[in-house]
N, C-alpha and C positions, 0 to 999 in steps of 0.2 A: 698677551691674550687677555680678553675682559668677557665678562657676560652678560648679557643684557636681559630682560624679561619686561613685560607690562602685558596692563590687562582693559581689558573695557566690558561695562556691562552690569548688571543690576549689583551684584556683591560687593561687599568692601574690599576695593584694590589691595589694600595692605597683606590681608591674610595669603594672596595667592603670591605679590611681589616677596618678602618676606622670606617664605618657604621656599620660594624659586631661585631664591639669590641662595640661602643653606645649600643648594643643590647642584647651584653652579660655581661654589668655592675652587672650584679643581679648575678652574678658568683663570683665578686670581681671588686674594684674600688680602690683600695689603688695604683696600680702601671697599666703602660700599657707599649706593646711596638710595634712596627712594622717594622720588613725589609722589603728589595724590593731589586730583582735583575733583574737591565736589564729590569725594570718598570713593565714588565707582571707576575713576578711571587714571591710572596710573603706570610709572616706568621705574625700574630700576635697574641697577647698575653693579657690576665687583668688580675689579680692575687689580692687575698686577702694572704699578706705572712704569711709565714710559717716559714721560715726559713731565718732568716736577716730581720731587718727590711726594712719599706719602701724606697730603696734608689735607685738614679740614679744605680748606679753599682747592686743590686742585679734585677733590673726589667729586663723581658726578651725581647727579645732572648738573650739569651746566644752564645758566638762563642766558638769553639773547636778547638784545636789545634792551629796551626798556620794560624787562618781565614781560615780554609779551609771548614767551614760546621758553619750555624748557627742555633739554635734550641729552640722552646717552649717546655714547660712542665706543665700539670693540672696531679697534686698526689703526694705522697709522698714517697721517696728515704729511706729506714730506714736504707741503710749500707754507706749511705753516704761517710760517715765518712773514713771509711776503705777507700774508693776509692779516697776518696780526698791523700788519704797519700800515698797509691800506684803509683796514677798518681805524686802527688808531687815529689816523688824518680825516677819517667821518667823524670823529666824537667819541666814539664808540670805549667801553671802558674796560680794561681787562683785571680782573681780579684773580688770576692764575697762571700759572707756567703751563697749563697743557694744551695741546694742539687742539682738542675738542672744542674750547671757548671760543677758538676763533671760527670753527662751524654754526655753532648757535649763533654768533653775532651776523656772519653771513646770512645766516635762513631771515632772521629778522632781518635785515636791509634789504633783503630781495622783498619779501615781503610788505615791507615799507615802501617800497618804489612801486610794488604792484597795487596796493590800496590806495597811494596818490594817482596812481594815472587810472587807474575805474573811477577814482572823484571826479575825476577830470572829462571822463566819458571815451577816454582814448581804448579801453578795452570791450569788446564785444559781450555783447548781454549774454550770461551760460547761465542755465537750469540748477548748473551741479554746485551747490552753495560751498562744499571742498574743494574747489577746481584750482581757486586761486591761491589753498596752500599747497596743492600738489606741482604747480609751477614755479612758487616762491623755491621750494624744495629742488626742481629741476635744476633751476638754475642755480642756484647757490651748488649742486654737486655736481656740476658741469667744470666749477670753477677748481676742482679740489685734485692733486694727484696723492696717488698712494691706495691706499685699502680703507672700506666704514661699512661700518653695520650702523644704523640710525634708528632712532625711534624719538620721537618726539608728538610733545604734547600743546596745545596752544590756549592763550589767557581766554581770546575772543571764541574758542568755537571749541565747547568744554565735551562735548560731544562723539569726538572724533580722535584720532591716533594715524599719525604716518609713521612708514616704516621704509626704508630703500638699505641698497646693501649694493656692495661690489668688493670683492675680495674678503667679505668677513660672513659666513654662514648669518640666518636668517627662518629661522621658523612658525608658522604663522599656527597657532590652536584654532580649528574649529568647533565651537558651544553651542548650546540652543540659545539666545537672545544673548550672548556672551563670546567674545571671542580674544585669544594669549598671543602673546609673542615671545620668544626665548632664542637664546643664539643656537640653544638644538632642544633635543625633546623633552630631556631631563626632567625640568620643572613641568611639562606639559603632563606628567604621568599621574594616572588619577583623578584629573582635570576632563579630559578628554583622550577620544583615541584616534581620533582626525586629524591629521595635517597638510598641511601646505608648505614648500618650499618655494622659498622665494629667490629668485635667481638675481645673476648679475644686473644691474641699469635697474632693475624693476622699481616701481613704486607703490606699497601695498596703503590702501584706505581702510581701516577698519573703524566699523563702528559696533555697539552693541548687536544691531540685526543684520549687516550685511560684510562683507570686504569684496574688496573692488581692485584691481591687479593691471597697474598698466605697464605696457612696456617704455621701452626707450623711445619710441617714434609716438606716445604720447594712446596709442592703440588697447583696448581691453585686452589684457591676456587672461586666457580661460586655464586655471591652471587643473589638474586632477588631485583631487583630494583620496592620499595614502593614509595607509594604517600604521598609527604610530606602535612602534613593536615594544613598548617598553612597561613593565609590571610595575606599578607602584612599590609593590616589595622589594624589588631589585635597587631602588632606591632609598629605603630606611636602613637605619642598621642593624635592624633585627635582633637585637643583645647583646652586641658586639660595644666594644667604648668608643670606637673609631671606625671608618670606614677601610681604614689602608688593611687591618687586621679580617676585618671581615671578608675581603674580597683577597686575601693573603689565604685563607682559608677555603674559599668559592675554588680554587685552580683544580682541584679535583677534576670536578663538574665542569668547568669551562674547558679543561683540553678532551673532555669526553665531546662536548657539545663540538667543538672544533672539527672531531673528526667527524662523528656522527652521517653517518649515510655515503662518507668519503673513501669511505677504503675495500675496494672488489677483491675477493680473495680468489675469485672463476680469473680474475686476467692478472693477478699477482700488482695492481696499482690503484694509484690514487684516481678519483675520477673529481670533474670539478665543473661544476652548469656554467659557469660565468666567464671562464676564459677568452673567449669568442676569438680563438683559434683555433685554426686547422692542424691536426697534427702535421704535413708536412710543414709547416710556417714553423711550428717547435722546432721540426729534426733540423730546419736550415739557421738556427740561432746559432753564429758564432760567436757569440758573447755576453755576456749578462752585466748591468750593472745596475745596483742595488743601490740606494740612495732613500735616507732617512734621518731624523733626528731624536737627540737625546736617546732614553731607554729604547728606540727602535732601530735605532744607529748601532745599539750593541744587539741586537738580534738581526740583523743584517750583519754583522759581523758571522754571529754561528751560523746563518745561511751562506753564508760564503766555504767556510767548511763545509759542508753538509752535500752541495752543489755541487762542491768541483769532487767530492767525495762519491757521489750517486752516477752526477749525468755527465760527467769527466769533460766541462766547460768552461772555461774561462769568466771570473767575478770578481768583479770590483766592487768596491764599499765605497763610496762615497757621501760624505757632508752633503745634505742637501743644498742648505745654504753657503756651500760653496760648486757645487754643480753648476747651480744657476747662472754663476758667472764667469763658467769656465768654458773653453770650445775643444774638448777633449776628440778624438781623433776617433768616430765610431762610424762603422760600415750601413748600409740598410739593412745589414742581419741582425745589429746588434739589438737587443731588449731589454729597455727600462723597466725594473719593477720597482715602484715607488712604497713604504712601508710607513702608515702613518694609524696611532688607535684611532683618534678623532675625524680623519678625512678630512679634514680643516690646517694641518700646520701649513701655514702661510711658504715658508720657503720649500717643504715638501713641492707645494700644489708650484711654487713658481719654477722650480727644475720641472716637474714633470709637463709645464705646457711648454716652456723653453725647448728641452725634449721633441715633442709634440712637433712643433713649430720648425724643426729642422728635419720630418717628417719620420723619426724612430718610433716604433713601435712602443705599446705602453701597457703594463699591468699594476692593479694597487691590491696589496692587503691591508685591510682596515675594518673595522668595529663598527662604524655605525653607517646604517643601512641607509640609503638617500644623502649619505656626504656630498661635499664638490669633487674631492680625489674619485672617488668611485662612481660618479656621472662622468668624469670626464675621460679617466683612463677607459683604453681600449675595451681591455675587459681585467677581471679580479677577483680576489676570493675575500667574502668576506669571514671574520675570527668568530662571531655566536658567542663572547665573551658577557655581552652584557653591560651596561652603564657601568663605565670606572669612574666609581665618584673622590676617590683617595686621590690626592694630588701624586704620588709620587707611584708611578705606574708598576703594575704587578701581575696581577694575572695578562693583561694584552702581554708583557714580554712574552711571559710560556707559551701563549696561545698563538703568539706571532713566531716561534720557534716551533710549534706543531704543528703549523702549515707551510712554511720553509720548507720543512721535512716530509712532509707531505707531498708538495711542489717538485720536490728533489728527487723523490720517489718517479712521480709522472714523467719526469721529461729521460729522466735514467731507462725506466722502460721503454720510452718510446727510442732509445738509443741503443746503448745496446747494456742493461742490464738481466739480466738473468732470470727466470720465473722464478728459480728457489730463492734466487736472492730477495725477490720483491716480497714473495710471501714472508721470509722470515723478518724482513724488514717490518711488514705489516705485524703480525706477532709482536714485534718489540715495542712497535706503537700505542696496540692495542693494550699492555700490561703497564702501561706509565698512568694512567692516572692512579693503581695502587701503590707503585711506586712512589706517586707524589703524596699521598695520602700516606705513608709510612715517615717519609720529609716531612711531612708537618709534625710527627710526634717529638720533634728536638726543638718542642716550643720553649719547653719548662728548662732543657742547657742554654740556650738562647738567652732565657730570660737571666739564668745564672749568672751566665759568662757576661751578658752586660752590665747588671752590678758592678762587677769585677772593672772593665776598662771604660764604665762611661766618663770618667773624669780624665780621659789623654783627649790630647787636641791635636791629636794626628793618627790618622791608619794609614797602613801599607798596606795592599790588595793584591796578591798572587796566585796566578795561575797561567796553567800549560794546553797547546794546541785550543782543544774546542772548550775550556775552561778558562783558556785568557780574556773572551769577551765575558765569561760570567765574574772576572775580579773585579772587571771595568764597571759593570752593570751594579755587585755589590757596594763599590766605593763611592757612584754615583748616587744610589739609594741613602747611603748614610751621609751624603752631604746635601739632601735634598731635605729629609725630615727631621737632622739634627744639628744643620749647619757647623759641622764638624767637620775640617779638612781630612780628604780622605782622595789617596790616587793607585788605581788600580796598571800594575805591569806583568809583563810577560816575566816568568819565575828566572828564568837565567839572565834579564837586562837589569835585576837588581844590583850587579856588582859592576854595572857599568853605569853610576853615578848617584840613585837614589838612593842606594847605602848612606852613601855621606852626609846625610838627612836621616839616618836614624840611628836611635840611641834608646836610654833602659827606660821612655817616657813613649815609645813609638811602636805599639802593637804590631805587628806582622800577621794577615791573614791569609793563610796559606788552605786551597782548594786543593785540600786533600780528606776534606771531610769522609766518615765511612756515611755511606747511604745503603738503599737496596740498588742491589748489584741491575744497569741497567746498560745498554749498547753503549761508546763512547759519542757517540755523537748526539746522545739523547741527556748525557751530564749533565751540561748547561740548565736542562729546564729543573733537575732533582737538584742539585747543588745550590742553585739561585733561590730552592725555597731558604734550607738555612739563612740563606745573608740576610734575605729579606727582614726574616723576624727577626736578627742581631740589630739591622738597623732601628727596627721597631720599636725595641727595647732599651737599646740605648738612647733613643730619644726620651722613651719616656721616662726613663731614671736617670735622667738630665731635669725634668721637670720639676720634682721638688727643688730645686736648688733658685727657680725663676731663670731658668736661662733659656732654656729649650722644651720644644714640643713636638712629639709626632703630628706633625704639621697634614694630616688629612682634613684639620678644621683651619679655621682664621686663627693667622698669626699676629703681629701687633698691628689689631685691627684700627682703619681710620674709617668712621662714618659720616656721614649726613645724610640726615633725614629731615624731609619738608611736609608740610602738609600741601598750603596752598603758597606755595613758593610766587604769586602773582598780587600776593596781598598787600599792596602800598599801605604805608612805605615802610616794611621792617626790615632792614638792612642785610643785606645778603648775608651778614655771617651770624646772625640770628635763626639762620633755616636751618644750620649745624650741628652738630654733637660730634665729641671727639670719646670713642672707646677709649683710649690709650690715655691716662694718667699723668699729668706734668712730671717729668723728670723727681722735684720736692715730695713729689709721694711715690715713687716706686723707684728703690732704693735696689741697684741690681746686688750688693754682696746680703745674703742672708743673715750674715750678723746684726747685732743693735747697736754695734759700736758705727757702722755705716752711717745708720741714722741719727746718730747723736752726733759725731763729730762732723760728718759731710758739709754740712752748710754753714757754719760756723766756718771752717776752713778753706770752704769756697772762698772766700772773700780776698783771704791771705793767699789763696793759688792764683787769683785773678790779676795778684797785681804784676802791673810790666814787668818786665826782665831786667830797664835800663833801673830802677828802682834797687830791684835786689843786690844787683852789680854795686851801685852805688853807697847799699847799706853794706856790704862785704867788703871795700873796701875801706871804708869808714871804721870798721869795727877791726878789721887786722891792725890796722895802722893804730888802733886808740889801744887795742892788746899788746902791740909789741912796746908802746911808749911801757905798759905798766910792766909787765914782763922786764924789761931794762932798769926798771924803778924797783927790783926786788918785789914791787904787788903782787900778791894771789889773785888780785881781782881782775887781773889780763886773764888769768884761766877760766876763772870762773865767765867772762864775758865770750871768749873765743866756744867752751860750752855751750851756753846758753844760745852762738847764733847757730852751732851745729846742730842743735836739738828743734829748735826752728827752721832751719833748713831739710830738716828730715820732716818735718812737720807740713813744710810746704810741698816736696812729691809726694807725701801721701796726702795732700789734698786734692794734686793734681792727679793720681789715682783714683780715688774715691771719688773726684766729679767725673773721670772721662768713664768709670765706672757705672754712674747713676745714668750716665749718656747713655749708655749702653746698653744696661737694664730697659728704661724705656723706648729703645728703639726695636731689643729685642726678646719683651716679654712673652712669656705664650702660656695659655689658657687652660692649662694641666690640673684642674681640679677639682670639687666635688663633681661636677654635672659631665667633667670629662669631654669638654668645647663641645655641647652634645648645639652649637649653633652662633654663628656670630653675633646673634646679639641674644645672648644670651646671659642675663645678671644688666642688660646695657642699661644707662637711663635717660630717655630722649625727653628732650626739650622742644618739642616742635610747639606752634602756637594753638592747634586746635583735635589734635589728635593724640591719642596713648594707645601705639600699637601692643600694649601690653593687655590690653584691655580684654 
């Protein structure tokens, strides 16, 4: 997943790319990039790769052709390949491993071929002086399978911004003489409160005073301009160091907002605008399956409890991304409910049209209002949780666990649930968010207890019935912000095999925390605050040491940043900047002995093996002659290679060490990653976004 933003229009691009990229970190934080042309108009980029690793050269924009067009991309190219080889046998030059490079050089060659044949007079006189790179554009993604979200900017027409998409979200900002693009609203907040969605094939024109929306068949599409629902404030972090803390703190408030106006106590159930079904259509589901990923995959879990607990119905959990490719054996009764915060996960969306497509019935819960999942599904409810901007998701579990339960509520009533049951179930609902607010006061054990075990490089994560998916969700959390192996099991499957993996180095988390006394199937959402802040905290008392970061900001970040990336002739890797530190200066063991001996020692670790073999046996065979000679000086030789050969793995530690260090440094200090480029210092030839 990557995220895209740019902007066009009287202001300097920088300031709005910049902040909109800080915003869309929870997208990807491995690499970022940013052009500008002619200062008002620009795109940038964050990417979690895909394809090539994290490097100066593969972070985007991307240029095509001969600088003639620069371009981002959020999805995945799958014929890549073919077209790298194609364009390769034009000329064409690749200076990266990612599938993207080979879009940009397509737009350019389409483009190319379409400005020779208007020389030539082969194409028809058009008014619209954009026309002919909204067809270069056609064609070149005619050619393309897989999933893109584009935005691209061009040398010859400094003016103007395309943007198309198909499988990757796509957000257009409406300004007055100014107008954004973002892969969702995030970065649009405070900017504007207008948007536009731009759908599948579309191809949007913007310029400072207009945008222009065609479809596939090459037709104006008139699209309606919605209200962006997102408070700028909901995006800062308000005092907090991090984002993941602060919205670790929000759960309160968002499972209030969740239910908010959801729960009748005259009919003992959940009521819900967006279903757009009939209760008989409910009472005749014989089946449910549940299909999501990552932290949504474990709250589909507790709605599976909760479900066959309430409306006594049969549910499946399912991998999305394995759904997709599976022809599991489902009636016309049965009902997909698809579970995603974003409305964007890509294998989500591709089970629930697959789904679709085999004509089953479809509902999504999800977080942001005008997603694809939530246009496309039948009908759904949406969470009111608010922009999760922390990478590793938090309040959407809870909030996704108090509409499950809610859900579970509605269809139990319409079956055969109980009035006292429903109410009392509502009562239990209704006192969980002080409940969760009581959960947050184990900030300060939290923070203790992870002093205590941040230095093991293993947890063990248990728990029982509707507390088994919260081990899973806590062990997932702590291997997301501390990259610290960590596997959550059912409490009685530990003695059928993961035992054998632990030992007096391997912590055991056992979900038996005391909380406020709350229903058992409302656990998961009180029990999940504790882990959360364990994981929190153990990240960030990992940070003094350089290894680890509560990864709610940029991790070892890679940039580039351009200003006028079309300026001949400065060599593509002059439009660059690398955050990240050559290995020679960012030394991963915090001692000084790291620094003093490391590279010195390099030298002696680098050399072959066939060498050392060589000097080893050299050196027994000259020891054992003196040894047999009555010599001391056999010992002292045999010594001296043992002391050098200890000398040589810890060289070979201490380089695969410094490796390590800089691949996985994180940003845990005074300003508290309060931005990825934050302390950065760019080199571009004509700009100082610092400025």
């Amino acid at each position: 997943m990557c995220g895209i933003v740019g902007y066009i229009g009287p202001n300097r691009a920088t300031d709005f790319l910049l902040e909109g990229l800080r915003r869309l970190e929870y997208r990807g934080y491995d690499s970022a990039g940013v052009v500008t042309f002619e200062g008002n108009i620009g795109i940038g980029h964050t990417r979690w790769a895909t394809h090539g690793p994290a490097t100066d050269s593969n972070a985007h924009p991307h240029l095509g052709g001969d600088r003639v067009l620069a371009l981002v991309h959020n999805g995945v190219i799958e014929n890549y390949q073919v077209l790298r080889q194609k364009l390769s046998e034009r000329g064409y030059t690749f200076r990266s491993d990612t599938d993207t490079e080979a879009v940009a050089h397509l737009v350019a060659f389409e483009l190319e071929q379409l400005l020779a044949a208007q020389a030539e007079g082969e194409l028809p006189d058009i008014d619209d002086p954009h026309r002919i790179l909204v067809e270069a554009v056609r064609a070149a993604t005619s050619q393309l399978r897989g999933t893109y979200g584009l935005a691209i900017v061009f040398r010859d027409w400094p003016d103007v911004m395309i943007a198309s998409r198909l499988g990757s979200p796509l957000v257009i900002g409406v300004g007055d003489g100014e107008h954004f693009l973002a892969s969702d609203g995030s970065p649009l907040a405070g900017h504007t409160d207008r948007i536009v969605y731009l759908a599948d094939y579309e191809i949007a024109v913007l310029t400072a005073g207009a945008i222009r929306v065609l479809g596939r068949d090459s037709a104006l599409v008139v699209h309606s301009v919605e209200a962006l629902e997102i408070d700028a404030s909901q995006v800062e972090l308000g005092g907090f160091p991090h984002f993941m803390l602060k919205e670790i703190f929000e759960q309160p408030e968002t499972i209030r907002n969740a239910m908010r106006g959801r729960l009748d106590k005259d009919s003992a159930t959940a009521v819900f605008g967006g279903l757009n079904l009939e209760p008989r259509q409910l009472r005749s589901i014989d089946r449910m399956i549940l299909t999501a990923c990552g932290t949504s995959w474990h709250a589909a879990l507790v709605g599976e409890y909760i479900i066959e607990e309430f409306a006594r119905l049969p549910v499946e959990v399912e991998y999305a991304s394995e759904l997709r490719y599976r022809n599991p054996p489902m009636s016309p009764l049965t009902l997909l409910l698809a579970i995603t915060q974003s409305g964007e996960t890509i294998d989500t969306l591709a089970a629930l049209r697959e789904m679709k497509r085999k004509g089953h019935r479809s509902l999504a819960i999800c977080n942001v209002v005008g997603s694809t999942i939530a246009r496309e599904a039948d009908g759904g409810v949406y969470l009111h949780a608010g922009p999760e901007i922390g990478v590793a998701s938090t309040k959407a579990f809870t909030s996704q666990c108090v509409v499950l339960a809610m859900l579970a509520l509605h269809l139990g009533r319409l079956r055969h649930l109980s009035y006292e049951a429903g109410l009392r179930i509502i009562d239990e609902l209704e006192a969980l968010p002080e409940a969760v607010e009581k959960a947050l006061e184990t900030n300060d054990i939290a923070r203790r207890v992870a002093g205590q075990f941040s230095g093991c490089d293993n947890f063990l994560y248990l728990g029982r019935q509707f507390n088994f998916p919260t081990a899973l969700e806590g062990a997932l959390k702590l291997k997301e912000i501390s990259y610290i192996h960590a596997e959550g099991y059912p409490a009685a499957e530990m003695k059928h095999g993961p035992i054998a993996l632990v030992d007096e180095h391997t912590p055991s988390v056992f979900i038996v925390i005391r909380v406020p006394a709350v229903a058992d199937y409302l656990q998961p959402i009180v029990t999940a605050i504790p882990l959360q802040l364990l994981a929190y905290h153990i990240a960030a008392a990992y940070a003094p040491r350089g290894r680890l970061i509560c990864r709610d900001r940029w991790g070892s970040l890679r940039s580039s940043i351009a200003s006028d990336p079309f300026a001949a002739p400065l060599p593509h890797s002059m439009a660059r900047s690398s955050r990240v530190r050559p290995p020679d200066q960012a030394p991963f063991l915090s001692s000084s002995v790291a620094d003093r001996w490391s590279a010195p020692l390099g030298v002696w670790a680098g050399a072959p093996v066939r060498l050392h073999v060589s000097l080893a046996v050299v050196i027994v065979l000259a020891a054992g002659a003196c040894v047999r000679s009555g010599s001391a000086t056999g010992w002292l030789v045999l010594a001296a290679y043992l002391v050098s050969l200890s000398l040589h793995e810890t060289a070979h530690v201490l380089a695969a060490s410094r490796l390590r260090g800089a691949a996985q440094r994180r940003m845990l200090s005074a300003p508290l990653l309060l931005g990825p480029f934050g302390g950065m210092t760019f080199r571009c030839p004509s700009i100082d976004p610092r400025e």
